[in-house]
Every structure is written in structure tokens, then in C-alpha cells.
C-alpha positions as CSV (number, residue, x, y, z in Angstrom):
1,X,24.0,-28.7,-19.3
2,X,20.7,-28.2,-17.1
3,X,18.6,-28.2,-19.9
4,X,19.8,-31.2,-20.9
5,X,19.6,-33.1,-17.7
6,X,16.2,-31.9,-17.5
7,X,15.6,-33.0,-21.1
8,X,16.9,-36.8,-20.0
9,X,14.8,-36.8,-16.6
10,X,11.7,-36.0,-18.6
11,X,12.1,-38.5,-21.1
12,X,13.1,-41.1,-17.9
13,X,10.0,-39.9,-16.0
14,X,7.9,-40.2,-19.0
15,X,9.3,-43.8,-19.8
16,X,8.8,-44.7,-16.1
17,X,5.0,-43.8,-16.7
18,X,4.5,-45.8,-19.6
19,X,6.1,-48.7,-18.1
20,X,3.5,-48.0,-15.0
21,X,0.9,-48.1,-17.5
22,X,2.0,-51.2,-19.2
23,X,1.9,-52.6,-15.5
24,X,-1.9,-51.4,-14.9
25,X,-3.1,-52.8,-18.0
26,X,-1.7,-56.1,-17.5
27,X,-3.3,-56.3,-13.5
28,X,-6.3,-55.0,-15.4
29,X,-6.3,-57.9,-18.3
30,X,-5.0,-60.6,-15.1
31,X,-7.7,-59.0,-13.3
32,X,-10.4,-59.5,-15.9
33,X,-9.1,-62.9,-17.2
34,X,-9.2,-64.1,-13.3
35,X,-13.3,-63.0,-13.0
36,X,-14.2,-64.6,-16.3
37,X,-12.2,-67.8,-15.1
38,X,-14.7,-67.4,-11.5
39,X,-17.8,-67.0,-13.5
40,X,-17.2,-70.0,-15.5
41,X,-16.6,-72.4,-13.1
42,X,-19.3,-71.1,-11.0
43,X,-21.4,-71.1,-14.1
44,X,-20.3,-75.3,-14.8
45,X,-20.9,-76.0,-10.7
46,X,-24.4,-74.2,-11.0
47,X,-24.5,-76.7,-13.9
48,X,-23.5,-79.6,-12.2
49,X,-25.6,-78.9,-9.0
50,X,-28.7,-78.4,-12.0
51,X,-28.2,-81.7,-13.5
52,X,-28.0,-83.5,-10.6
53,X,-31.0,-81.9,-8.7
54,X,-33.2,-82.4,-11.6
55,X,-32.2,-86.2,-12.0
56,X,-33.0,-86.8,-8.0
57,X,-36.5,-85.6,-8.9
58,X,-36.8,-87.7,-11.7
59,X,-36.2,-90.7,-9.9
60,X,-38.0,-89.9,-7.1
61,X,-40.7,-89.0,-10.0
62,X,-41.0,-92.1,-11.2
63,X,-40.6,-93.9,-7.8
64,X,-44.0,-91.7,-7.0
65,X,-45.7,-93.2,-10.4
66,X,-44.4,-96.9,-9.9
67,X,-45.5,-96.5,-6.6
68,X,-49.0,-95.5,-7.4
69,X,-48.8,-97.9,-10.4
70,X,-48.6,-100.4,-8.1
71,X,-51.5,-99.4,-5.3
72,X,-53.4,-98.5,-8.4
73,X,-53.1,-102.2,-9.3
74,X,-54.0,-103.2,-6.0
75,X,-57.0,-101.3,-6.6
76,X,-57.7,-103.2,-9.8
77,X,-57.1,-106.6,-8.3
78,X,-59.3,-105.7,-5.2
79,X,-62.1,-104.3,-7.3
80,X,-62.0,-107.5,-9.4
81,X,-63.7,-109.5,-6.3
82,X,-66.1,-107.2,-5.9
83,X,-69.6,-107.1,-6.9
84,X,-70.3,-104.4,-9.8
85,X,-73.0,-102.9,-7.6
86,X,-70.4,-101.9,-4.6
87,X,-71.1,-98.6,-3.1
88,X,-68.6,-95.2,-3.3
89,X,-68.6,-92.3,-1.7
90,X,-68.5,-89.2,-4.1
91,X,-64.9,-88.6,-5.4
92,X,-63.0,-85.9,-4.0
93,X,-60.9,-85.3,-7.4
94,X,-60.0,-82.7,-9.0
95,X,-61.1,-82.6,-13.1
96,X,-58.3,-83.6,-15.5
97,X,-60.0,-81.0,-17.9
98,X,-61.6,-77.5,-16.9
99,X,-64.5,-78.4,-14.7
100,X,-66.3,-75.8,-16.8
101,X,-66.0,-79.1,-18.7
102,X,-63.0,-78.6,-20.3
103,X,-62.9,-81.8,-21.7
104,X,-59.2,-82.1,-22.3
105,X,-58.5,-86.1,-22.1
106,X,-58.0,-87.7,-24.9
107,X,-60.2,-90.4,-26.2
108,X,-57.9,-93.1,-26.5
109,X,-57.8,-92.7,-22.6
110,X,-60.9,-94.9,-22.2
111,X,-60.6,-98.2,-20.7
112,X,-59.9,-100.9,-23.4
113,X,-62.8,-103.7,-22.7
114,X,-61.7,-107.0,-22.4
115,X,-64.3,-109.3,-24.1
116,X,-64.3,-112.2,-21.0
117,X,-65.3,-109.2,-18.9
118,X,-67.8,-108.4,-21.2
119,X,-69.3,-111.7,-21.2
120,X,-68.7,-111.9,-17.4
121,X,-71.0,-109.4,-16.9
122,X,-73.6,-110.0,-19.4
123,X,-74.4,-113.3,-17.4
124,X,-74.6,-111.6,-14.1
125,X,-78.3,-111.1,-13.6
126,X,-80.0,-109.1,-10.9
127,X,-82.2,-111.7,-9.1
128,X,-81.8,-110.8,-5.1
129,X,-82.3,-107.1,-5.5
130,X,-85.5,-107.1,-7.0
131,X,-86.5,-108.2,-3.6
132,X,-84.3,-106.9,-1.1
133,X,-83.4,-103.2,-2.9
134,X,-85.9,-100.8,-2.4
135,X,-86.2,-98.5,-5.4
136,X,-87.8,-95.0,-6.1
137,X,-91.1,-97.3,-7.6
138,X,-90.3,-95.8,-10.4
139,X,-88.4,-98.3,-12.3
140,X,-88.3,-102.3,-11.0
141,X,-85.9,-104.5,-11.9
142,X,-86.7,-107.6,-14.4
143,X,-85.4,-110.9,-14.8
144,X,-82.6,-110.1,-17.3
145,X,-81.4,-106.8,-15.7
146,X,-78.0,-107.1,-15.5
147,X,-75.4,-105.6,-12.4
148,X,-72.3,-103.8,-14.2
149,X,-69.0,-104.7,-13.1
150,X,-65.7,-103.2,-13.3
151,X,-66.0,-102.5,-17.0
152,X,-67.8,-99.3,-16.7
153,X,-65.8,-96.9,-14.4
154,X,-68.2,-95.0,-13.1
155,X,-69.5,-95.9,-9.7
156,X,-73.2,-95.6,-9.9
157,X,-74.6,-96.3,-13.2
158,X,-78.3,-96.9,-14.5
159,X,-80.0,-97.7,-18.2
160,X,-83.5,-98.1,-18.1
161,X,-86.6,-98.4,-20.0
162,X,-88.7,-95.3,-19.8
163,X,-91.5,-96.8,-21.6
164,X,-91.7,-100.3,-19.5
165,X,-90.3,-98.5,-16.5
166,X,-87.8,-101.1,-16.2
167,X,-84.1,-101.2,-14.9
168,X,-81.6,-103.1,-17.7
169,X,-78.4,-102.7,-16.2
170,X,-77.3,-100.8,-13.1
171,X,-75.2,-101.0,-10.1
172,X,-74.7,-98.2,-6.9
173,X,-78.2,-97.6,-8.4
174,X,-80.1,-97.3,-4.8
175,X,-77.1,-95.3,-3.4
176,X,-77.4,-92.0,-2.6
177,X,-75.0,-89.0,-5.1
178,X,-74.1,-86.1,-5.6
179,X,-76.0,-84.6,-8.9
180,X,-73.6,-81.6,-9.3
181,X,-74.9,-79.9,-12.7
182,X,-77.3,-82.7,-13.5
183,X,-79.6,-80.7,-10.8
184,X,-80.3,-78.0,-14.0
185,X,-82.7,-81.0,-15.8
186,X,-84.6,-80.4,-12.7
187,X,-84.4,-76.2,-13.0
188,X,-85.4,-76.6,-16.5
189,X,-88.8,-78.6,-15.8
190,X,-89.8,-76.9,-13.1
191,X,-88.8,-73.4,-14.9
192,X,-91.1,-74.7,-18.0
193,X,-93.9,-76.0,-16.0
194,X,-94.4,-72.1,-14.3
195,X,-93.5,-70.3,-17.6
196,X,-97.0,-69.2,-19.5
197,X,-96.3,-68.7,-23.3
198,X,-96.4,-65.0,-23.1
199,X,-93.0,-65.2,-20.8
200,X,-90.6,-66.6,-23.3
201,X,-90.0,-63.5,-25.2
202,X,-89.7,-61.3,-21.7
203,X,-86.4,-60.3,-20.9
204,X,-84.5,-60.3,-17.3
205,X,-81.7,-58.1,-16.5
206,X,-78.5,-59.8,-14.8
207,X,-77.6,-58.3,-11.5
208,X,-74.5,-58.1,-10.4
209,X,-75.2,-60.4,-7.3
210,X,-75.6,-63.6,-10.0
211,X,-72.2,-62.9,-11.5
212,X,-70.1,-62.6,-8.3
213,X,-72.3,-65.8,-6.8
214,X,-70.6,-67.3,-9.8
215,X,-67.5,-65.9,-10.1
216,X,-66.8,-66.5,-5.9
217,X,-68.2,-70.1,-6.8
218,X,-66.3,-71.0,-9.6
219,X,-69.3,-72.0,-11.6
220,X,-69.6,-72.6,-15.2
221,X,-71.6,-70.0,-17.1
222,X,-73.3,-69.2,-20.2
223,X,-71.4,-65.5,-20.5
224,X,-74.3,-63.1,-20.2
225,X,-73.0,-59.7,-18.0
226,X,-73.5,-57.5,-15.5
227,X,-77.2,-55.7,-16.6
228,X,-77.2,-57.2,-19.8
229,X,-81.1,-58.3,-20.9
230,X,-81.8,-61.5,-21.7
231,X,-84.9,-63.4,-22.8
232,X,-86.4,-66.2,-20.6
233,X,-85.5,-68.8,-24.0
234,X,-81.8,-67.9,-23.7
235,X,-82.0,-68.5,-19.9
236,X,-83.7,-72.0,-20.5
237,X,-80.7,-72.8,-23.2
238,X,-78.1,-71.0,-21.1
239,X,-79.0,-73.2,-17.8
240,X,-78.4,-76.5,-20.3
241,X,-76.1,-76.3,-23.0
242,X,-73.1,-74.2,-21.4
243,X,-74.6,-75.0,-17.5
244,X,-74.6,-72.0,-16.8
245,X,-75.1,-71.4,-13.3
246,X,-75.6,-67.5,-14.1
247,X,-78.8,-68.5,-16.4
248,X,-79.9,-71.4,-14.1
249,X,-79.8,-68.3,-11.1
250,X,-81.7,-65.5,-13.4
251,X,-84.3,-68.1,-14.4
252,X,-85.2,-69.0,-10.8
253,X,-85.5,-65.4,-10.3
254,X,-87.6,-64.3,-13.2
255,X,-90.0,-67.7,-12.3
256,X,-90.1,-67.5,-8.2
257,X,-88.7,-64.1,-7.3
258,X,-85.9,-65.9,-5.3
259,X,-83.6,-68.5,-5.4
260,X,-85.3,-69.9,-2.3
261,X,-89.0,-69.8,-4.1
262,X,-87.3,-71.9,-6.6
263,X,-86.0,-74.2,-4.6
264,X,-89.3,-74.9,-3.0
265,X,-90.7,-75.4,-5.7
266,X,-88.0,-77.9,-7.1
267,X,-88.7,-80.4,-4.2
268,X,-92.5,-79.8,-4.7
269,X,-91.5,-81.2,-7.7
270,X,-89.8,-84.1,-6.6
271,X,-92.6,-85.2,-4.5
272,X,-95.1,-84.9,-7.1
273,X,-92.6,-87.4,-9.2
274,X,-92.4,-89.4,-6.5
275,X,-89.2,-89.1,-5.4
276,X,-89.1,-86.9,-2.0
277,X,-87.7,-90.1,-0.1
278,X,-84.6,-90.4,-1.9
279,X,-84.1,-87.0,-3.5
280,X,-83.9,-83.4,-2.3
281,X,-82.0,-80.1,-3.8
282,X,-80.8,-77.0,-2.1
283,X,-80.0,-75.1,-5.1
284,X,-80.9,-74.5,-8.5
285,X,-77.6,-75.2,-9.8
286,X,-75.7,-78.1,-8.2
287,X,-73.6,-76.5,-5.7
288,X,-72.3,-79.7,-3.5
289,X,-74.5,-79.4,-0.2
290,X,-75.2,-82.3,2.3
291,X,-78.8,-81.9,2.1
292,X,-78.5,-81.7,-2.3
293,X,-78.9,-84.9,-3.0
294,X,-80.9,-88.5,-5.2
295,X,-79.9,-91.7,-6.8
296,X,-78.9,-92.0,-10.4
297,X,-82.6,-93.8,-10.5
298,X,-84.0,-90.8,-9.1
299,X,-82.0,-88.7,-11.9
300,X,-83.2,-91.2,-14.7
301,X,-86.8,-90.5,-13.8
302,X,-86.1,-86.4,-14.0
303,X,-85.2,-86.9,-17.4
304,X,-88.2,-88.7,-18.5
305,X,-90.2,-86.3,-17.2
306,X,-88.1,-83.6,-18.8
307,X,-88.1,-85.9,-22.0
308,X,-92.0,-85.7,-21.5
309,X,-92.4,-82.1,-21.6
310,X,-91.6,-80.7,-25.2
311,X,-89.9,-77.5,-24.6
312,X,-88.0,-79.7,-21.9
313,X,-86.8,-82.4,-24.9
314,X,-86.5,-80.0,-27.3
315,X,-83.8,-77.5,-24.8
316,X,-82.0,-81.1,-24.1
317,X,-81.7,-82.1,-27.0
318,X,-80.1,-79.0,-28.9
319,X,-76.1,-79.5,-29.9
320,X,-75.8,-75.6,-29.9
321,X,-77.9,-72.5,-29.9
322,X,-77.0,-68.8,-30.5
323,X,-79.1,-66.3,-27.9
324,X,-80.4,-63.3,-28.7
325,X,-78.6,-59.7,-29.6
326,X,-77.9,-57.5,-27.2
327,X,-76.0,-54.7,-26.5
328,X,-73.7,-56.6,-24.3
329,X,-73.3,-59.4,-27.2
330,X,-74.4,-58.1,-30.2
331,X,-73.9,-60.8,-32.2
332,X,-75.4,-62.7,-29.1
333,X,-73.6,-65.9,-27.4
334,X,-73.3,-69.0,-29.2
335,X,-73.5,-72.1,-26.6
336,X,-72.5,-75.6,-27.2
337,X,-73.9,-78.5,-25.7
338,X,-70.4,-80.4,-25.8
339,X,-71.4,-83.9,-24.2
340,X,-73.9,-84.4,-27.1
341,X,-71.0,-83.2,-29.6
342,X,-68.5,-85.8,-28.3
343,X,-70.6,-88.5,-28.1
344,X,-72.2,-88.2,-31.7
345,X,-70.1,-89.6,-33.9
346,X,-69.4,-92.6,-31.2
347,X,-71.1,-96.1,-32.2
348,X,-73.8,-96.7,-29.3
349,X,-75.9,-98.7,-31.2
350,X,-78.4,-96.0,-32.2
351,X,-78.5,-92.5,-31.4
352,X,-78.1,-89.8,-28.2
353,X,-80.4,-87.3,-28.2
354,X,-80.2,-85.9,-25.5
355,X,-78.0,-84.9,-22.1
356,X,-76.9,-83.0,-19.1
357,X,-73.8,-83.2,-17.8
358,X,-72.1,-82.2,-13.8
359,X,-69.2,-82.3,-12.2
360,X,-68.4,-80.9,-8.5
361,X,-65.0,-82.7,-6.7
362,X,-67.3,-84.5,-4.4
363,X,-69.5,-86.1,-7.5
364,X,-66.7,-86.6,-10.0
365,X,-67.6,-86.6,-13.7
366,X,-71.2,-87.6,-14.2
367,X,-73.9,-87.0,-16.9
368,X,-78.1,-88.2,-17.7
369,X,-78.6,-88.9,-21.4
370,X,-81.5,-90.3,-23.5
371,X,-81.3,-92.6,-26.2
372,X,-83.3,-94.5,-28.7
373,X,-82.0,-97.2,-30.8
374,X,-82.3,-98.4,-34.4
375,X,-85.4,-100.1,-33.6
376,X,-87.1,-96.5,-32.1
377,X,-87.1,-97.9,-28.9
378,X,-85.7,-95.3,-25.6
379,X,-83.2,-95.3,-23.2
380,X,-82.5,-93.3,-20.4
381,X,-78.8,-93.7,-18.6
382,X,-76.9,-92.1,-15.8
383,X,-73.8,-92.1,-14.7
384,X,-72.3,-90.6,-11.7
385,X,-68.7,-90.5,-9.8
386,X,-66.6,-91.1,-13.5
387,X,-62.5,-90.6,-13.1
388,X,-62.4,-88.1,-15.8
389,X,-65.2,-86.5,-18.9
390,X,-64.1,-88.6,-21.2
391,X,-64.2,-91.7,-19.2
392,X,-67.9,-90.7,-18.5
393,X,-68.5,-90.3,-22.1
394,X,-67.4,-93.7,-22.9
395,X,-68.8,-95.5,-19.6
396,X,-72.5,-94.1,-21.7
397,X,-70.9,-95.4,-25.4
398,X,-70.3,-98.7,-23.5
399,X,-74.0,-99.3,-21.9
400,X,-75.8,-97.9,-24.6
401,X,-73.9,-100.5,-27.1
402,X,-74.2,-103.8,-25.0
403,X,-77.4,-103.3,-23.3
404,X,-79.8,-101.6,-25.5
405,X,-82.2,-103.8,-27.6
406,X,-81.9,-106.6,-25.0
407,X,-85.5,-105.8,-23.6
């Protein structure tokens, strides 16, 4: 009989405990069913709050470009009273494309010209400052040069005659600029005007104080490394093609012994040209400096005198070049010249054969080219304080095509 009641409480215990269990797994599954419930609705609020956050900053978005649409326009309708030869300080943007040129903007970004502009401008002629502008006395104005209007977007501009030492079209031309990389045409003639034959195949060894100037500097640079060797005639490409500020250093250097030497003799340069009122550099590379500064007709006449030396013409002129082997590079460094490249296939009315570009924030996008047209005839233009590379590309398509063969 006590066995048996024992039996029966065993069996009630044991269905007592399955029943518990039963109980458990159900708070469990409630349990579990209740947390996924949480996490969804927090999940579709998180959702909610998303959405919403990310349409408030759309609209404010596009409040913030209708906004500047509208000064922009402003601008525009300002600009449109204005004379084409206003002055501008240096623009303190930064490039739309890697400064190291990274010409990123698309060509279809260029301003589409209206032909009544065009013609606008053609008729304006430069009569009063022939007499009240003083230029370098390089270059004097003629009774058909012409002042650029709002048409070309760079704020100083120049095209002149090299040969008749004549100005064609211009405006900001007197102004003082920033020259940013253009500076290098100037490190290249005086560099070539020290050099003896003998020192082209000579190498110089990169120091380690050139590549962290230009690393802490953000410079652009041809590539060459810490004690690699390089010849003088890849530090004459390497200041030009890529700008590179570690050639344009290492060249100063191998010529003058120091950057300061070099810069000495830079100015001594300048006043030999002619230009020590208007013009004087601080550095060999184009580092933005109060005291680095000339006019884009102060520029123009550089790069005939650059043009006029042949090592000079023949460096500018080069759409790429591969340096020498090394143990650093040995299949050596090719270098690009990547204005020259953009602008070769454009139709400028006859043919860019040369160029040097810049760009520091205070200069904005600016560049020196030569040109000759179908006729054989030369052209030197210079632009300076562009919104953007390729807008300083086209500002140079633009001038070359309406103004040269008008002499």
C-alpha cells in the first residue's frame, strides 16, 4: 500500500514538473516574442527618425544651393556692369580637382559663350590705358587691343605679341598676382642660364630635407626619393612637367648651393628683363608669400624669354618625358605635362606648344602658354585667378580662338 502511494506521488511530482516546465518555456517563448516585438519597433522609429532627419537636410540642402544660386546670380548681374579689366584679389578657394592638378572637372563645365557677348567685347578697344596704365615697357598697347569682359573667367588675363611686343587683349593686366607654380618658368631659365653643358649628365642626390619641405608643404612633386640620384635634365623636366617642387628645390641647390642663392639670382633675373618694379619671388617654387609676386604682363615676358632660350622651349614644350633609371625607379619616372595634354585636341585656332601651369588658394587656377597660329605667327597668354583647371584651360581655348591672327 506504501509503495503504491509512493508510486502515485512520483508520477504526480513528476507531472507537476513537466507542467512547470511547460510553464518556463512558454515565459521563455512570451519572453523572446516580447524582445523581438521591442527591437522592431525600435528598429521602424530609428527608421522614422532616419527618414526624416535626412529630408530636413535635404531641404535645408537645397535652400543652401538656391540660396547661393541666387547671390551667385547677383554676382553675374553685378559683374555685367563692370568693365572687363576690374581688379580681384587672389582667390582664396579651394581646387575642385587635386591641386597637384588633379584636373577632375569635366569639360562640359566651361562657360557656354554667348555670341552678343562675344561681339560685345570684340568692339571694346583699349584706347585710355595706353596712356594712363603704366606697363612693364615690355609690351604696349595698340589701337585694336581689346579689354576682356566677363566671357573669360579668369580675373587677370593677357595675349600678346612676342614678336611686335604688343598687348592684343587683356584686362587686370597691370594688377599685381600671385604666380603660384608659374614661378618654375622662372627656375627653369635662370637654372639653364648657370648650367654649362658638362652639368646636364651630373647627378644630385635628394636629401631628406627637400622631401619633408614638400611633404609639410603640400607641394606637387615629380616622385624622386629620399637619396635617390638624379641628373640635372630630369630636374629641369621634373620642375616643369609634374611641378615638382622636389626637382624645382634640388635644382636650385645643385646651381646655387642654396635655395637663397637661387633666389638671388631669380630677381637678378628679373631686373635684367626688366621687370624688378613690378615682379619679385621668394622661392623657387611658388609658395604663396606677400613679397612673391608680378603681373600676368610680367609672366608673359618670362616665357618669351624662356621661349628664347632653346633648352628652355624645348623643356616647355614636352607633353611627357621618362627620367633616367635608378635604383629608386628603375624603370625611371614617367612625367606628364597634363595642361598641354588637355588642351591639344581643343580648336584654338592653331596650336599650343607650350605651358606652365599654378595654383595656390590665394592665386586660384592660372597657367602661361605659347602659341603660334596657322599662319606661323606667336602668341604668348596668361591667365591667372580661374574658378577651377578646366575653366582655365578653356579661358586659354577661348582667347587664343578669337584673338589670334587679328594683328
Amino acid at each position: 500500500m506504501d509503495d503504491r502511494r509512493k508510486e502515485d506521488d512520483m508520477r504526480w511530482l513528476q507531472v507537476i514538473k513537466e507542467k512547470e516546465e511547460r510553464r518556463a518555456r512558454r515565459r521563455r517563448q512570451v519572453l523572446i516574442q516580447k524582445i523581438l516585438l521591442s527591437v522592431f519597433v525600435i528598429a521602424v522609429v530609428a527608421s522614422a527618425v532616419w527618414f526624416a532627419v535626412g529630408v530636413s537636410q535635404k531641404k535645408e540642402k537645397q535652400g543652401q544651393q538656391s540660396s547661393a544660386k541666387t547671390q551667385q546670380d547677383e554676382k553675374s548681374n553685378e559683374h555685367s556692369n563692370e568693365t572687363g579689366d576690374d581688379e580681384k584679389q587672389g582667390s582664396d578657394e579651394s581646387p575642385d580637382e587635386n591641386p597637384n592638378e588633379g584636373l577632375n572637372e569635366s569639360p562640359n563645365e566651361s562657360s557656354n559663350q554667348n555670341p552678343n557677348e562675344d561681339a560685345e567685347e570684340e568692339n571694346q578697344t583699349q584706347t585710355e590705358p595706353s596712356q594712363a596704365i603704366r606697363t612693364n615697357g615690355i609690351y604696349q598697347y595698340q589701337e585694336k587691343t581689346r579689354t576682356l569682359g566677363k566671357g573669360i573667367l579668369s580675373n587677370y588675363a593677357v595675349l600678346v605679341d612676342p614678336d611686335s611686343h604688343t598687348i592684343l587683349a587683356a584686362k587686370g593686366e597691370t594688377q599685381r598676382i600671385v604666380p603660384a607654380s608659374m614661378t618654375k618658368v622662372l627656375t627653369l631659365l635662370t637654372a639653364v642660364e648657370h648650367l654649362k653643358e658638362s652639368d646636364f649628365d651630373k647627378k644630385f642626390r635628394i636629401t631628406a630635407e627637400i622631401t619633408d619641405f614638400c611633404y609639410l608643404n603640400e607641394c606637387s612633386v615629380a616622385g624622386f626619393e629620399i637619396d635617390e640620384k638624379v641628373t640635372v635634365t630630369d630636374l629641369l623636366y621634373g620642375t616643369i612637367l609634374p611641378s615638382g617642387a622636389d626637382a624645382s628645390m634640388a635644382l636650385a641647390e645643385y646651381v646655387a648651393g642654396s635655395q637663397e642663392a637661387f633666389v638671388e639670382m631669380m630677381n637678378d633675373k628679373l631686373e635684367e628683363l626688366g621687370l624688378s618694379d613690378t615682379a619679385h619671388v621668394t622661392n623657387c617654387i611658388g609658395i604663396f608669400d606677400e613679397e612673391h609676386y608680378c603681373t600676368v604682363l610680367d609672366m608673359a615676358a618670362i616665357m618669351e624669354a624662356a621661349f628664347d632660350q632653346e633648352l628652355c622651349r624645348q623643356v616647355l614644350s614636352a607633353r611627357t618625358y621618362t627620367t633616367s633609371k635608378s635604383k629608386k625607379h628603375p624603370e625611371g619616372i614617367l612625367l606628364s605635362n597634363w595642361f598641354l595634354r588637355r588642351i591639344e585636341d581643343k580648336d584654338t585656332g592653331g596650336e599650343v606648344v607650350g605651358a606652365k601651369t599654378g595654383y595656390v588658394a590665394q592665386a586660384g587656377n592660372c597657367s602661361v602658354s605659347y602659341g603660334v597660329d596657322t599662319k606661323g605667327r606667336n602668341y604668348i597668354c596668361v591667365t591667372a585667378d580661374a574658378p577651377g583647371s578646366w575653366k582655365c584651360i578653356y579661358d586659354h581655348v577661348k582667347i587664343y580662338k578669337r584673338f589670334s591672327g587679328r594683328k
